[in-house]
ZAPA-886835 format. One record per residue: x, y, z of N, C-alpha, C, CB in turn; residue number from 1. Coordinates in nm, 2 decimals. Glycine has a CB too. Example, Ala and Ser with C-alpha at 12.3 -4.5 7.8 and 13.67 -1.06 7.14 Angstrom:
REM residues 2
REC / 1.32 / -0.57 / 0.78 / 1.23 / -0.45 / 0.78 / 1.32 / -0.33 / 0.78 / 1.13 / -0.45 / 0.90 / 1
REC / 1.28 / -0.22 / 0.71 / 1.37 / -0.11 / 0.71 / 1.29 / 0.00 / 0.79 / 1.41 / -0.06 / 0.57 / 2
***
This chain:
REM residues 140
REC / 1.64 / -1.82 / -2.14 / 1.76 / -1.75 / -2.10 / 1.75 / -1.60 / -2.12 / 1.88 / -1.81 / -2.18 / 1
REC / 1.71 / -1.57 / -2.25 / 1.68 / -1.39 / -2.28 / 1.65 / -1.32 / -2.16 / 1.54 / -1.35 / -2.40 / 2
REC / 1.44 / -1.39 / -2.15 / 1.35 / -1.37 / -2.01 / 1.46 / -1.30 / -1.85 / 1.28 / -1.56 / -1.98 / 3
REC / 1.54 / -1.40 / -1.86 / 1.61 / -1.43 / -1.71 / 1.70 / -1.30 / -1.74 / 1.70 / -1.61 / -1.67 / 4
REC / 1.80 / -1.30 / -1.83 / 1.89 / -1.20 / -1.83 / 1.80 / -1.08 / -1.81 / 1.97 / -1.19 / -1.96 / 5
REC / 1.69 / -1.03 / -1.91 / 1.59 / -0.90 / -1.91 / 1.53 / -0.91 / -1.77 / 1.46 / -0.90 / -2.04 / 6
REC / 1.51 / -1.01 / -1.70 / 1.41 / -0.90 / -1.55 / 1.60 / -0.93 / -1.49 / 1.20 / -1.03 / -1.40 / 7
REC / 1.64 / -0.98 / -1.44 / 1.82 / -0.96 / -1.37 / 1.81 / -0.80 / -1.41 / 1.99 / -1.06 / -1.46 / 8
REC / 1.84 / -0.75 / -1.57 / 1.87 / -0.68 / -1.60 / 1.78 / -0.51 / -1.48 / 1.86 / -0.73 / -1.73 / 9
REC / 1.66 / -0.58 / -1.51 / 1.58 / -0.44 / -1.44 / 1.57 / -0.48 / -1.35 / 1.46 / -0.38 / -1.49 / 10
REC / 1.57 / -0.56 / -1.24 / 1.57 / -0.56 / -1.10 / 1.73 / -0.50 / -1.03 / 1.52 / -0.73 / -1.06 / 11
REC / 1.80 / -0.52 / -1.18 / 1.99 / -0.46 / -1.11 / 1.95 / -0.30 / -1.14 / 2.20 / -0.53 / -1.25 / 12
REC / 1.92 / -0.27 / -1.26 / 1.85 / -0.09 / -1.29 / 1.80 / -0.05 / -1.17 / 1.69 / -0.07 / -1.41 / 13
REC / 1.64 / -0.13 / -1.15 / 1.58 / -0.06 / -0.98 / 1.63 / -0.06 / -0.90 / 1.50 / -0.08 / -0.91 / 14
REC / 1.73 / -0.13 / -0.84 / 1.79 / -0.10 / -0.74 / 1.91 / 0.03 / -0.74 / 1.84 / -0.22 / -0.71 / 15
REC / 1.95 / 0.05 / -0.85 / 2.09 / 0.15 / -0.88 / 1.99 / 0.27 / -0.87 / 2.20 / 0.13 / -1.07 / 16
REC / 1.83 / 0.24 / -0.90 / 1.78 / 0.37 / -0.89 / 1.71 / 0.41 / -0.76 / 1.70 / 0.40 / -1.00 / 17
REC / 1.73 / 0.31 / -0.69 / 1.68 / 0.33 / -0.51 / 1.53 / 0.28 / -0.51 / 1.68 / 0.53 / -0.44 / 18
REC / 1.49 / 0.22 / -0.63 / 1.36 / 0.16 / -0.64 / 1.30 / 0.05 / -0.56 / 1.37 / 0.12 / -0.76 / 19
REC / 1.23 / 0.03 / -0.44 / 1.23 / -0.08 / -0.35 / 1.17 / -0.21 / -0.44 / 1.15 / -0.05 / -0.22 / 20
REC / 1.17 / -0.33 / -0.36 / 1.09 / -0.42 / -0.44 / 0.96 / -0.42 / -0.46 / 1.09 / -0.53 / -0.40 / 21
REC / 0.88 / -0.32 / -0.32 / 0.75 / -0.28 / -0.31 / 0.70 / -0.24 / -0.38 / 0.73 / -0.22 / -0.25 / 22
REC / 0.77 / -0.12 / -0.45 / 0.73 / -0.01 / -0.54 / 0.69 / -0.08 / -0.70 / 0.86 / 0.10 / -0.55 / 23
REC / 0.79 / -0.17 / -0.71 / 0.80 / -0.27 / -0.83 / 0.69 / -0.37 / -0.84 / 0.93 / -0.34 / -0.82 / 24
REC / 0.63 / -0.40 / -0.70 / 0.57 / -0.50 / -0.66 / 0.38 / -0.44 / -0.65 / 0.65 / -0.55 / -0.51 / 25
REC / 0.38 / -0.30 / -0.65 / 0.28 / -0.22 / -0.63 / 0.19 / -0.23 / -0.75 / 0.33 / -0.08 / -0.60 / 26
REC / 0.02 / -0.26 / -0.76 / 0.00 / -0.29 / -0.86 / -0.05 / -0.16 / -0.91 / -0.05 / -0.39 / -0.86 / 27
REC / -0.03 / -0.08 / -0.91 / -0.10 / 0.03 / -0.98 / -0.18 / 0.00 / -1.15 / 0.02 / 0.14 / -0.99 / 28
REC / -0.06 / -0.07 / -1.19 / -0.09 / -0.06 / -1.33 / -0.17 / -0.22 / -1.39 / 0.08 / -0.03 / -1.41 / 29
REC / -0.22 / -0.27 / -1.26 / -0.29 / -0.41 / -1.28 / -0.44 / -0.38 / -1.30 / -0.28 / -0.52 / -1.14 / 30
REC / -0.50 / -0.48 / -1.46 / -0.62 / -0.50 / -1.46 / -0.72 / -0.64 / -1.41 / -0.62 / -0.47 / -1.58 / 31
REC / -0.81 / -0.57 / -1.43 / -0.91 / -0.70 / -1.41 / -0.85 / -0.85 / -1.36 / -0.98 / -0.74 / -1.54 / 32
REC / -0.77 / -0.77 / -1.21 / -0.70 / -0.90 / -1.09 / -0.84 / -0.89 / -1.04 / -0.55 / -0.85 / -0.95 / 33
REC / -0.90 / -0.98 / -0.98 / -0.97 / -1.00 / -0.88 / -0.99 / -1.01 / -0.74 / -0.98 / -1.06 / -0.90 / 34
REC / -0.86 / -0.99 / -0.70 / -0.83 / -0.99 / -0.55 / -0.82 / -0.82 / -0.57 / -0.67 / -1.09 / -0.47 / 35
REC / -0.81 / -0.72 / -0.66 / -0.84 / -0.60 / -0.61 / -1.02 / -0.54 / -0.58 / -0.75 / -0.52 / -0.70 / 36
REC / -1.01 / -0.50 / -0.47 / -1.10 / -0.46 / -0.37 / -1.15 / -0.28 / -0.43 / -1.01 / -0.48 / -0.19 / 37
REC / -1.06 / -0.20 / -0.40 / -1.08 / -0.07 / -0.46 / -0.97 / 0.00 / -0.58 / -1.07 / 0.02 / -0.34 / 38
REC / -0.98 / 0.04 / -0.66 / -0.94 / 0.09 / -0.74 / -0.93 / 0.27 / -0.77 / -1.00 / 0.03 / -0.82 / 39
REC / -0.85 / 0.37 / -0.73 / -0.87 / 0.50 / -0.73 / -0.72 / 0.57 / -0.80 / -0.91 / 0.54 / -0.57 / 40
REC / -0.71 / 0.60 / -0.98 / -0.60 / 0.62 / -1.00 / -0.55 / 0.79 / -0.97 / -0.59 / 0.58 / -1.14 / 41
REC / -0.73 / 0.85 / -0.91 / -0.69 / 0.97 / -0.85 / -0.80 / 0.97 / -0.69 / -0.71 / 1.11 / -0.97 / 42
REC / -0.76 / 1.07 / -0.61 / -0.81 / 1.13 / -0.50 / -0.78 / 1.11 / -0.36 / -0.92 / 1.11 / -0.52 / 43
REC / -0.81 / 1.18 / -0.27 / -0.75 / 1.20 / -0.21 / -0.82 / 1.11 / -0.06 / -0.73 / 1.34 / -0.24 / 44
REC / -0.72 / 1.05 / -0.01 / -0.68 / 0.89 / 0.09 / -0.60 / 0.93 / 0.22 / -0.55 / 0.76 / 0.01 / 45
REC / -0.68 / 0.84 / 0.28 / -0.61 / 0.84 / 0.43 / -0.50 / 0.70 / 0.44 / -0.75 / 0.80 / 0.56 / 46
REC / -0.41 / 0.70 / 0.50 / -0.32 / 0.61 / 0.54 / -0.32 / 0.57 / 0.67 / -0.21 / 0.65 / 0.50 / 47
REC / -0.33 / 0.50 / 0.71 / -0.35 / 0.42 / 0.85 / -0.19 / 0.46 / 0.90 / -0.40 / 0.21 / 0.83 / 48
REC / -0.21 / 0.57 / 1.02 / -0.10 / 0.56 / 1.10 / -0.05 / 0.70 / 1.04 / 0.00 / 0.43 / 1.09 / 49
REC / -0.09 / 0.78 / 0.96 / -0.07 / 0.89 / 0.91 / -0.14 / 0.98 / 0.89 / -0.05 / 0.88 / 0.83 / 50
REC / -0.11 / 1.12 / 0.95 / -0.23 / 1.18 / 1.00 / -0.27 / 1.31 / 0.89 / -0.19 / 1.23 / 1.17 / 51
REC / -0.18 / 1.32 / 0.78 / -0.23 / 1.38 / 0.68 / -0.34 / 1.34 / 0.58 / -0.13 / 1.40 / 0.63 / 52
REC / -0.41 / 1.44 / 0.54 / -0.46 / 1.32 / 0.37 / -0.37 / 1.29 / 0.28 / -0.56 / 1.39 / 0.25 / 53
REC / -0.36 / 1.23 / 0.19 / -0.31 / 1.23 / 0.10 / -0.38 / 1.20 / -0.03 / -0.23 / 1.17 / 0.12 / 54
REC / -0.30 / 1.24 / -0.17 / -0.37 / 1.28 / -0.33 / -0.28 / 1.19 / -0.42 / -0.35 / 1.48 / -0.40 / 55
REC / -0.39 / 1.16 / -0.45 / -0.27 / 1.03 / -0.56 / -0.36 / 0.90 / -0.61 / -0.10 / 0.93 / -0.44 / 56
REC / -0.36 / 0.82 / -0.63 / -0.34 / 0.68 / -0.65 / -0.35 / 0.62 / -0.53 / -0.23 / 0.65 / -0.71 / 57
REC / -0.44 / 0.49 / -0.52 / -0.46 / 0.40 / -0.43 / -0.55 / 0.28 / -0.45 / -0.49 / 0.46 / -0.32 / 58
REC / -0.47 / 0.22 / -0.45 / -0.49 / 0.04 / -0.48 / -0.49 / -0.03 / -0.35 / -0.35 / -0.04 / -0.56 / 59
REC / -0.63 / -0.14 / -0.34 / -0.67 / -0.20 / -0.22 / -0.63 / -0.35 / -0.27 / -0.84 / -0.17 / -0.16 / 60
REC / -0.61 / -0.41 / -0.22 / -0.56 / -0.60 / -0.26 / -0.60 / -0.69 / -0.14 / -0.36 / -0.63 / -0.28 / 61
REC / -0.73 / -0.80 / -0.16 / -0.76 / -0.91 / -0.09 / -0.66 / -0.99 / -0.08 / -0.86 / -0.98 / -0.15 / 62
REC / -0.59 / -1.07 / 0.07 / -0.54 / -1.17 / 0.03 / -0.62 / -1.27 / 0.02 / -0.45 / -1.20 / 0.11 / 63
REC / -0.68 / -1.35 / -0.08 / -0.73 / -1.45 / -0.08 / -0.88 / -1.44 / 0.02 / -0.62 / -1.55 / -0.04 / 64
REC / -0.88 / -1.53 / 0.09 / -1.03 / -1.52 / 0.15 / -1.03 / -1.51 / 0.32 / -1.11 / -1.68 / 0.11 / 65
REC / -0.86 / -1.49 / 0.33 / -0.83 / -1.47 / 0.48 / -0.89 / -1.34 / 0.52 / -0.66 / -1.47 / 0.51 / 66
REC / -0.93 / -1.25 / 0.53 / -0.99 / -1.12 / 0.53 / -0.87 / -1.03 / 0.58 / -1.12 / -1.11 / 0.64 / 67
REC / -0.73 / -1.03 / 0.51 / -0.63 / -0.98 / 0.52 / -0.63 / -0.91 / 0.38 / -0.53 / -1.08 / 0.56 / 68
REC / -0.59 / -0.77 / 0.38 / -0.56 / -0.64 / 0.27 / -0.45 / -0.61 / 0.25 / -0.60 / -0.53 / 0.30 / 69
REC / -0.38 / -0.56 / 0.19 / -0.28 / -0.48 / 0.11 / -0.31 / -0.35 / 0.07 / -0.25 / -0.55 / -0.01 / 70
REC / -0.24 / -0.20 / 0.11 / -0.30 / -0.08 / 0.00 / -0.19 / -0.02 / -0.02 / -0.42 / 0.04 / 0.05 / 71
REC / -0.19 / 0.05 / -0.14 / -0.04 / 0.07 / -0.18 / -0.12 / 0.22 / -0.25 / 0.07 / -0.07 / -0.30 / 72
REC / -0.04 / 0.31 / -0.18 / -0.09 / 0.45 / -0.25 / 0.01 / 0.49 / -0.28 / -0.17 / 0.55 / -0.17 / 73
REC / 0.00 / 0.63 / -0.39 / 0.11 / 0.67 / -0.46 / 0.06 / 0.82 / -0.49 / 0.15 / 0.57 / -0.58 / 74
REC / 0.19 / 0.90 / -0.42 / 0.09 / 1.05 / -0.44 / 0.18 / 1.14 / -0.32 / -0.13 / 1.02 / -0.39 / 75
REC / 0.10 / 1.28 / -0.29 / 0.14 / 1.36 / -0.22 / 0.07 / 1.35 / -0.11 / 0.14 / 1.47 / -0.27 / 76
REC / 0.11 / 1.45 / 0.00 / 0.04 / 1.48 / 0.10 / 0.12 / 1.62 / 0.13 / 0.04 / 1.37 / 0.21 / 77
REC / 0.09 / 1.71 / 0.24 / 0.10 / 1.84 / 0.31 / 0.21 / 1.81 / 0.41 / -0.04 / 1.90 / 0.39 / 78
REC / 0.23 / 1.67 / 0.45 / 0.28 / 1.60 / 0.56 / 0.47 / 1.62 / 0.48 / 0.18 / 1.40 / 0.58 / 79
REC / 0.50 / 1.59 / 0.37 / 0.60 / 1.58 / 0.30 / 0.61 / 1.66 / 0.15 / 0.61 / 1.47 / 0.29 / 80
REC / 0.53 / 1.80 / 0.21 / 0.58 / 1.91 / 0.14 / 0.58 / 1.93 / -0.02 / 0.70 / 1.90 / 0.17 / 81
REC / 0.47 / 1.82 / -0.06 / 0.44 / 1.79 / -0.19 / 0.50 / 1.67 / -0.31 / 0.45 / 1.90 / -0.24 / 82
REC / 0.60 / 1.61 / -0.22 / 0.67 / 1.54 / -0.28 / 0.63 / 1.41 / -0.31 / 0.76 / 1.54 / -0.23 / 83
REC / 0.64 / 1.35 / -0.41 / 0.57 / 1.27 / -0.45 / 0.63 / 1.13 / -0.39 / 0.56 / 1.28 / -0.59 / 84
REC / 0.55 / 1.05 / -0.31 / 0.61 / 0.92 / -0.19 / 0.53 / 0.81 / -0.23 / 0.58 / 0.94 / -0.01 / 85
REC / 0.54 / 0.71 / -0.16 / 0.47 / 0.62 / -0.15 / 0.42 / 0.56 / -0.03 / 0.53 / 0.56 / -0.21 / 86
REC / 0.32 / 0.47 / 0.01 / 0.31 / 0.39 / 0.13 / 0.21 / 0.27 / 0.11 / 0.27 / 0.48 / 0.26 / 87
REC / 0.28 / 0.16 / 0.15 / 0.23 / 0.05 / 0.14 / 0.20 / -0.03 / 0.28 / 0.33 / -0.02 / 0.05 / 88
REC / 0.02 / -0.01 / 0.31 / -0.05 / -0.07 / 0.47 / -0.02 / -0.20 / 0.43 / -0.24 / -0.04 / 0.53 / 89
REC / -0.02 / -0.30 / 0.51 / -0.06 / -0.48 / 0.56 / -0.20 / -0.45 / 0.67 / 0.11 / -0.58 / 0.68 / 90
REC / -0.31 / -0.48 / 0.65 / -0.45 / -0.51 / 0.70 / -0.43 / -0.67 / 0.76 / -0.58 / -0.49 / 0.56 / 91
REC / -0.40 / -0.67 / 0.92 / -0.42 / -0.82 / 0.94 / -0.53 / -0.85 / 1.06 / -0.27 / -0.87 / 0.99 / 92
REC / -0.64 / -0.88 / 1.03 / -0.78 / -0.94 / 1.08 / -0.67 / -0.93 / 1.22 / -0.88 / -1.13 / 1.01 / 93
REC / -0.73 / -0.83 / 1.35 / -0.71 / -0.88 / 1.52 / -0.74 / -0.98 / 1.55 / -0.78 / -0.83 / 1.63 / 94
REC / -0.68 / -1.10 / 1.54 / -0.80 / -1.20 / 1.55 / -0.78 / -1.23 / 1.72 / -0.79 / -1.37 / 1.42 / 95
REC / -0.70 / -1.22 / 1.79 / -0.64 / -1.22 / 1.97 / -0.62 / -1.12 / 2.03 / -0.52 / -1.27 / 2.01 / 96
REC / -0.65 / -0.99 / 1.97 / -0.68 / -0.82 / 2.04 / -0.49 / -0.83 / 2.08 / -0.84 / -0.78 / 2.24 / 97
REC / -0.42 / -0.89 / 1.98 / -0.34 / -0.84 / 2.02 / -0.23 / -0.83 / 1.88 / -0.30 / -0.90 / 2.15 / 98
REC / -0.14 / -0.72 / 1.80 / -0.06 / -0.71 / 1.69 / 0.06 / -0.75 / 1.71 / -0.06 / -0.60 / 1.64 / 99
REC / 0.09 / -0.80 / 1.57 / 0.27 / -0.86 / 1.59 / 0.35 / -0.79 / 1.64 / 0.35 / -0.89 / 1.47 / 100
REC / 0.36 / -0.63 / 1.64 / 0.46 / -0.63 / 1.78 / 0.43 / -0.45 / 1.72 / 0.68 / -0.73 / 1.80 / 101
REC / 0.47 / -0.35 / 1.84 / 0.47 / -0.22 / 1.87 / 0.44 / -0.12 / 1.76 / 0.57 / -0.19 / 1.94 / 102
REC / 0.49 / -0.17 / 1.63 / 0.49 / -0.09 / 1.51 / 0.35 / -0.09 / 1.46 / 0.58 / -0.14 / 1.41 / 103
REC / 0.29 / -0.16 / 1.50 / 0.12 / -0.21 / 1.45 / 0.06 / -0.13 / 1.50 / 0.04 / -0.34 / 1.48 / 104
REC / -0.05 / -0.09 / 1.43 / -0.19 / 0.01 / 1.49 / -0.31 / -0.06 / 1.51 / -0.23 / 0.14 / 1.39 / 105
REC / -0.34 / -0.06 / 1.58 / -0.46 / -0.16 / 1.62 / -0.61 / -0.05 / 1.55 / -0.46 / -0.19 / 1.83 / 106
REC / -0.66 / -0.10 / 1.47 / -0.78 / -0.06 / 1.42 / -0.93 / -0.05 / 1.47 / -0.78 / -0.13 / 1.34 / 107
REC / -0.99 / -0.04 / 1.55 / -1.11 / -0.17 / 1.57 / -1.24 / -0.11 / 1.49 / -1.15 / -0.20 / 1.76 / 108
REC / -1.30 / -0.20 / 1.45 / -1.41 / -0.20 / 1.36 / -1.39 / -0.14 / 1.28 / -1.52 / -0.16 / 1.39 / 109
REC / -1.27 / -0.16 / 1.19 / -1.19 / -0.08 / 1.07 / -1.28 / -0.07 / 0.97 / -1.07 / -0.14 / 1.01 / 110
REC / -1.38 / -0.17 / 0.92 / -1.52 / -0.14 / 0.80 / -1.53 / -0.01 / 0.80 / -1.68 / -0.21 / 0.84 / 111
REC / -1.63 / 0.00 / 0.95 / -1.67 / 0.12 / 0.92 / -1.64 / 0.27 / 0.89 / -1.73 / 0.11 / 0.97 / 112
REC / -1.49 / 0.30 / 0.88 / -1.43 / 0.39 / 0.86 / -1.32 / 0.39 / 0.72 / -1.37 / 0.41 / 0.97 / 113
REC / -1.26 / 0.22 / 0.71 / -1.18 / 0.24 / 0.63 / -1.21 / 0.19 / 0.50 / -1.08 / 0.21 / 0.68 / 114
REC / -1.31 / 0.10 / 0.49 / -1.36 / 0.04 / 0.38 / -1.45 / -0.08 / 0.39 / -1.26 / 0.02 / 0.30 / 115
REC / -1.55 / -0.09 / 0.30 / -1.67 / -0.18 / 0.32 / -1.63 / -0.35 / 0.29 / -1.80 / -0.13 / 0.22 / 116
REC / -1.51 / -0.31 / 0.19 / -1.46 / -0.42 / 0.19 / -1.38 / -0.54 / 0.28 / -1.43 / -0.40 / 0.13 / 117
REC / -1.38 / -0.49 / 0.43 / -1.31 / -0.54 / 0.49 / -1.41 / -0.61 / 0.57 / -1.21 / -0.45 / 0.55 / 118
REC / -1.35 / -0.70 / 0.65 / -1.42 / -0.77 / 0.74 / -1.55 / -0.70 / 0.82 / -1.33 / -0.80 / 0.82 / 119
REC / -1.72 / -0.68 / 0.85 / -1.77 / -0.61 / 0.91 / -1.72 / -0.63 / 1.08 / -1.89 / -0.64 / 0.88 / 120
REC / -1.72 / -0.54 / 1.16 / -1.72 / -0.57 / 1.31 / -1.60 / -0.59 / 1.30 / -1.81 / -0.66 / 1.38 / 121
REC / -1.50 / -0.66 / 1.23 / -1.33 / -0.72 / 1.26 / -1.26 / -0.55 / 1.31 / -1.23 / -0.80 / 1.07 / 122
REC / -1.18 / -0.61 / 1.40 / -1.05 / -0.49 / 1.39 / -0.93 / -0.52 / 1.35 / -1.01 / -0.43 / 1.50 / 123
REC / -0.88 / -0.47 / 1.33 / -0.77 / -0.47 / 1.23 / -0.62 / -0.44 / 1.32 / -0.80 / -0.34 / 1.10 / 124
REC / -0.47 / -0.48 / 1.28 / -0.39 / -0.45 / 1.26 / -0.31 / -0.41 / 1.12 / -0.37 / -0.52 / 1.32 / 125
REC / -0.30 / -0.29 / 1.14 / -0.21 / -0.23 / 1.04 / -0.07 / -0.21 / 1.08 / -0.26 / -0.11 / 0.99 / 126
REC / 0.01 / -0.22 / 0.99 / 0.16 / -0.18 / 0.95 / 0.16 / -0.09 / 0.83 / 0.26 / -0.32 / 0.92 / 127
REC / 0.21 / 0.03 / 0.79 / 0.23 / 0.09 / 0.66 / 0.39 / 0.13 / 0.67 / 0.14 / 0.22 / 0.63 / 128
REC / 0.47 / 0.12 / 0.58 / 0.62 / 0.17 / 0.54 / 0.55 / 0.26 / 0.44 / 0.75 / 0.05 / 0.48 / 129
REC / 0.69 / 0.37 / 0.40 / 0.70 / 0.39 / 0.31 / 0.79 / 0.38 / 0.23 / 0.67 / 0.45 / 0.32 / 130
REC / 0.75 / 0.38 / 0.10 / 0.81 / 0.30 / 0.00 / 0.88 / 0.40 / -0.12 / 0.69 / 0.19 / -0.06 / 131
REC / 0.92 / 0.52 / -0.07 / 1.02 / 0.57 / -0.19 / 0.98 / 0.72 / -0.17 / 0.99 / 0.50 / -0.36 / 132
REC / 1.04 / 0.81 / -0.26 / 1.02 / 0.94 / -0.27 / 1.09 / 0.99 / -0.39 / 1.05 / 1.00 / -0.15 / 133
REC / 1.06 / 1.07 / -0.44 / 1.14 / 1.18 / -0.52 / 1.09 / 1.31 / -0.58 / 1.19 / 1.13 / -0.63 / 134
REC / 1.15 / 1.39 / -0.60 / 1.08 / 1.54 / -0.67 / 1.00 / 1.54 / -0.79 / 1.20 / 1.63 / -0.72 / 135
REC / 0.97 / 1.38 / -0.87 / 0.85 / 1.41 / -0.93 / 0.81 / 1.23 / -0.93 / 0.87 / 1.50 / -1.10 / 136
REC / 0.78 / 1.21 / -1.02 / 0.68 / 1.07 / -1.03 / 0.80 / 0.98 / -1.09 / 0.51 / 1.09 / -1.15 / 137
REC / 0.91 / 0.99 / -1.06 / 0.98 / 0.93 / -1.16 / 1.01 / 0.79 / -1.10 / 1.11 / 1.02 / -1.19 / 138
REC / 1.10 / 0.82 / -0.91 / 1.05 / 0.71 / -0.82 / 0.99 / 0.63 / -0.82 / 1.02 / 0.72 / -0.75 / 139
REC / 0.84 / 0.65 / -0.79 / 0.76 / 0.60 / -0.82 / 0.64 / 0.57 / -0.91 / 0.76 / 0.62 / -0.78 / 140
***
């Protein structure tokens, strides 16, 4: 009963603080998971669909053995003035050259640019949101 009241408690906190579930859901602070792929608590990352670099943090996540990714970066870019944001891609294997609908970026032969860990030769559909902001790291 304690358990249940204490996460209620901080999932009613993160929200009063504009906190998404993403952000909460982001593993930055996960060890020795196995479905994570890359690990970088600094330097500086491309975001799919975003044409700045960005400096920060960035976490890659296997779904399972589907050759589908997760990256959740956390950090600045030039793009938003230094402010500290977030953005969280979905990597979904092309598997019919065609994405779930207009918001997707179609990748192709994403390996070789975006990481070795992805499918060789696959292209990719990406989606990235972003997932929060504020004037220091507190957001996020």
């Amino acid at each position: 009963m304690h358990k249940l009241s204490i996460v209620s408690i901080v999932v009613i906190a993160a929200g009063m603080l504009g906190l998404s579930s993403t952000v909460l859901a982001a593993p930055f602070t996960a060890v020795n998971n196995p479905q994570i792929v890359a690990n970088y608590p600094t330097g500086t990352h491309g975001i799919v669909g975003e044409y700045y670099l960005h400096t920060g943090a960035d976490v890659v996540m296997r779904a399972g053995a589907s050759g589908n990714f997760q990256q959740w970066f956390r950090g600045t870019s030039a793009e938003n003035g230094g402010v500290t944001e977030g953005d969280h891609s979905v990597f979904l294997i092309n598997r019919n050259n065609r994405c779930p609908n207009s918001s997707w970026m179609t990748v192709p032969n994403a390996g070789a640019s975006w990481g070795s860990y992805l499918v060789q030769g696959a292209g990719y559909c990406v989606h990235t949101n972003d997932f929060g902001s504020s004037g220091g790291n507190n957001g996020i």
